[in-house]
N, C-alpha and C positions, 0 to 999 in steps of 0.2 A: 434636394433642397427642402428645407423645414416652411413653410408656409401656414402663418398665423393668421385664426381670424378676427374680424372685429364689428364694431357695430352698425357697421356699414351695411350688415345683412339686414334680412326683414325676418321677422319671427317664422313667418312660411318655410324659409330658406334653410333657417337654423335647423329646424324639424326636419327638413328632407336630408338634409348632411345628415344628424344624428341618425337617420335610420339611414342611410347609406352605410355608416360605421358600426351598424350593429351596437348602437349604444344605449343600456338599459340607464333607466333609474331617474330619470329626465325630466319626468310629466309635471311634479312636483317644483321644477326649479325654473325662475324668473330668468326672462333674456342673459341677462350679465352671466350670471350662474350657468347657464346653456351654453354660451359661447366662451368660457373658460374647462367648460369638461371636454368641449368638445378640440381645445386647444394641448388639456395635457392629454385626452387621448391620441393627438397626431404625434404630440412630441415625445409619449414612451415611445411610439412606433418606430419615430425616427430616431431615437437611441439605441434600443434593438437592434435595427435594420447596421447603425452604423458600426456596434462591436462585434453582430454576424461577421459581415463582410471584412472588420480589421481580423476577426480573431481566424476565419479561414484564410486570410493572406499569412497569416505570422506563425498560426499552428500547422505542424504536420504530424500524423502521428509515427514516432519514431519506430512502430514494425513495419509497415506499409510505405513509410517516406511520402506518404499521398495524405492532400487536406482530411482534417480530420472530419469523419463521419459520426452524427449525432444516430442513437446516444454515445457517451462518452467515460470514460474510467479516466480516475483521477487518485494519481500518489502522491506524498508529499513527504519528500527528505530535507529535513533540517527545515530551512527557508526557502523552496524551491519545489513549483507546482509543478509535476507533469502529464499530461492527455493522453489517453489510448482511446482509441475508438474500440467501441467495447464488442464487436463482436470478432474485432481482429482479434483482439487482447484475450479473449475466450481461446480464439482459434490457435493463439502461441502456446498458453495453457496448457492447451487438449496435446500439444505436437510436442512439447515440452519432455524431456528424457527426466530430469531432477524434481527435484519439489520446487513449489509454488515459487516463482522468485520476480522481481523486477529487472525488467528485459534491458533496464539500461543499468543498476546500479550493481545488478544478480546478487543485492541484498532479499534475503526471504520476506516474503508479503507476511502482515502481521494480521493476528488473528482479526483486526478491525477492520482491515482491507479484504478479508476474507467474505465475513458479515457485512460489509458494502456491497461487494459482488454478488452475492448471493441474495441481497435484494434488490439490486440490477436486473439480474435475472428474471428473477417473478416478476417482478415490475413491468417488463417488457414482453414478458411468454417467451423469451428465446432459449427455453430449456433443452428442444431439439438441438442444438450447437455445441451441447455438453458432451463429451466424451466419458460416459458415468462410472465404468470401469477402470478407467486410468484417474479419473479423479476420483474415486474411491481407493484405490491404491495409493495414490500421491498423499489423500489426507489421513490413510491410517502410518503411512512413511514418515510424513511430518509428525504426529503424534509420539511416536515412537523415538524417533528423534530427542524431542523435546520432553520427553520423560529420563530418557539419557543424562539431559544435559542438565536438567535440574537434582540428577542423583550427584554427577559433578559437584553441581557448585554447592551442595550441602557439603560436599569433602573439603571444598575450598574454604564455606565457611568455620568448619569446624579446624582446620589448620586454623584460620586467624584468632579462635576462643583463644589459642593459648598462645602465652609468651615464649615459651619455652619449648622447642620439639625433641621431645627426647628422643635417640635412636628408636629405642623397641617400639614407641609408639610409631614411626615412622615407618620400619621394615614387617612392625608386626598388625599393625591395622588400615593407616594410611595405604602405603603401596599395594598390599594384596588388597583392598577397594577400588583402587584407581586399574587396577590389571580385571579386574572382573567388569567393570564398565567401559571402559575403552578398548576393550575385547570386541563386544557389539556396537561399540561406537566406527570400530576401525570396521567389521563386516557389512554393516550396513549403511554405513553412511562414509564412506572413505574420503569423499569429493571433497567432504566440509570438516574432515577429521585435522588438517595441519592448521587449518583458522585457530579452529577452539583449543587445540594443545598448545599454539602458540601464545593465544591470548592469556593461558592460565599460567605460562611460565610467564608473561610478562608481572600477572598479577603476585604469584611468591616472590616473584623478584624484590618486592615492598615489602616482603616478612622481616620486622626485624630479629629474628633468631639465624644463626649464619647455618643453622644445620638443612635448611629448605636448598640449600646449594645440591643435596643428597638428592631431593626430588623433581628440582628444577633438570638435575641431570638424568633421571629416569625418564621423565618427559620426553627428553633429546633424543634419546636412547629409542623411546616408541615412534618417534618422526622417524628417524635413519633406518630401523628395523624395517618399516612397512613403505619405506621407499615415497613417502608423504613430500 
């Protein structure tokens, strides 16, 4: 219960509350002034106190299923916050076999989510909980990855410069590019290899020139080979 005070006190009174609450800055301010600091100081407390208490009835963190322990990691897909208590959320990381992903969406954490964690961490000193060889592995894996994937999509974008795919440019420059990167795309990254070959045959799919049908079906062709 929120309890307000009011003039009813004696100035002696006011003074022993405020140093009861540890409240600076005071000396300066006339009774009225006194007993209105001393009023929003009760009532952030008891806002606090009141979305503690709702937000550990409502939050749990979904590794643990157990109330969420401060401090806290925080992701956000589309319009949709979600809480990890962050040294669980370390500890899935560390036991984690793939690269960095969200334990609910196994969408890959973005490099922003990354530099959050990572000032998590310092923040708090919980650097012992790191597992630094697996996350040095994980982050040159992701790296690697995503140098793959941006040699990709310069192929993609360079199919869309033109209107027109002629064969030879197809068999003679396109495909032997796509067979040299999806080479190490399928060795090292197998897991997340039928995602991104799918995605790109969804995106030729939009070429208006009808000869992308040639490499939409080399595509197919890399899925069904590697058993994807």
């Amino acid at each position: 219960m929120l309890i307000l005070f009011n003039n009813s006190l004696s100035k002696k009174s006011i003074i022993q509350i405020i140093k009861i609450n540890a409240i600076k800055k005071y000396s300066k301010l006339n009774k009225k002034e006194q007993l209105r600091l001393i009023n929003v100081h009760k009532a952030t407390i008891f806002i606090q106190q009141y979305f503690r208490k709702k937000y550990n009835e409502d939050y749990t963190c979904p590794i643990t299923l157990c109330n969420l322990k401060y401090p806290f990691f925080t992701i956000k897909n589309h319009t949709q916050f979600r809480y990890y208590s962050l040294r669980e959320f370390i500890q899935y990381l560390n036991n984690s076999s793939s690269d960095f992903r969200d334990p609910i969406t196994r969408e890959p954490l973005t490099d922003h989510h990354l530099n959050q964690l990572d000032n998590l961490i310092k923040y708090y000193k919980i650097k012992h909980n790191i597992n630094k060889r697996a996350w040095k592995s994980k982050l040159k894996n992701r790296s690697h990855f995503y140098s793959i994937i941006n040699c990709l999509n310069d192929i993609i974008n360079f199919i869309y410069s033109m209107q027109t795919l002629q064969f030879e440019m197809i068999f003679h420059t396109i495909i032997p590019q796509m067979i040299y990167y999806l080479r190490f795309l399928v060795q090292r990254h197998k897991n997340q290899t039928y995602s991104v070959i799918n995605n790109y045959i969804n995106i030729l799919q939009n070429h208006p020139c009808k000869n992308k049908l040639y490499l939409v079906e080399y595509l197919k062709l890399v899925i069904q080979s590697n058993n994807l």
